[in-house]
C-alpha positions as CSV (number, residue, x, y, z in Angstrom):
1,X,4.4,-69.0,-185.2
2,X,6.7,-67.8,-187.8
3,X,10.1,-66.7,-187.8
4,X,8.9,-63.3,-188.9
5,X,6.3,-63.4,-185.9
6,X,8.9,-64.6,-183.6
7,X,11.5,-61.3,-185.0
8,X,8.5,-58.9,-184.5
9,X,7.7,-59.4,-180.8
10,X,9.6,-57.6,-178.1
11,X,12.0,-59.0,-175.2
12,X,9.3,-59.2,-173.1
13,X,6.5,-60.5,-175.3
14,X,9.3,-63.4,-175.8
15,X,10.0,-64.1,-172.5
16,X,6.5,-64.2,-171.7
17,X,5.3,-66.8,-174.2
18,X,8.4,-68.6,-173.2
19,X,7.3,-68.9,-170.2
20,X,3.6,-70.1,-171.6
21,X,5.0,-72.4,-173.6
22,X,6.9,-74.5,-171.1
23,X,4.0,-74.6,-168.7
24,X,1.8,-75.5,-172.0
25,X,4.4,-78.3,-172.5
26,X,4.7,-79.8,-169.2
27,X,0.8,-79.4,-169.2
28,X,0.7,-82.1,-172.1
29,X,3.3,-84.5,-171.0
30,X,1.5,-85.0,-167.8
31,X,-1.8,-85.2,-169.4
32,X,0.0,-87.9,-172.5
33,X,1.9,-90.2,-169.6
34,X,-1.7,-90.5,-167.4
35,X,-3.5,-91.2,-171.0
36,X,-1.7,-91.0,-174.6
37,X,-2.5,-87.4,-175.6
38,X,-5.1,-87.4,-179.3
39,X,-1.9,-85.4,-181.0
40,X,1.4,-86.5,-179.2
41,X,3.2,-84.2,-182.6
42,X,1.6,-81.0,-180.3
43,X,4.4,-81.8,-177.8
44,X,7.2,-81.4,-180.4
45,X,5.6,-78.6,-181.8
46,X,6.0,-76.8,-178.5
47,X,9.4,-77.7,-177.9
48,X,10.4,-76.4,-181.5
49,X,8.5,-73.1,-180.8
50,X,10.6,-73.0,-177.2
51,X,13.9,-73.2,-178.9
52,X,13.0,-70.6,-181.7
53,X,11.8,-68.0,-179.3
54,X,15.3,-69.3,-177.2
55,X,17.2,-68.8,-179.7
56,X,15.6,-65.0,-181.1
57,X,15.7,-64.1,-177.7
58,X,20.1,-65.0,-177.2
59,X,20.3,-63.6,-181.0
60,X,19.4,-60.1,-179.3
């Protein structure tokens, strides 16, 4: 997502894929420690997309 697509969604819609993305991420961290994932960068790219969405979400 981009910081544009992150500024158009609502409080809700945030909170929401918030929430999707933190059950996403621990998804793949279980899933990489039984067997190392094909794209370990997918866990970062979560965790970047978590803090945005934090972040746009305490801006309001």
């Amino acid at each position: 997502m981009k910081k544009s697509e992150i500024q158009a969604l609502s409080v809700e819609q945030l909170q929401q894929n918030i929430a999707v993305e933190k059950d996403r991420i621990n998804k793949l961290k279980f899933a990489h420690a039984i067997t190392p994932i094909e794209n370990p960068m997918r866990i970062r790219q979560s965790r970047r997309l978590i803090a945005q969405m934090l972040t746009e979400l305490n801006a309001r």
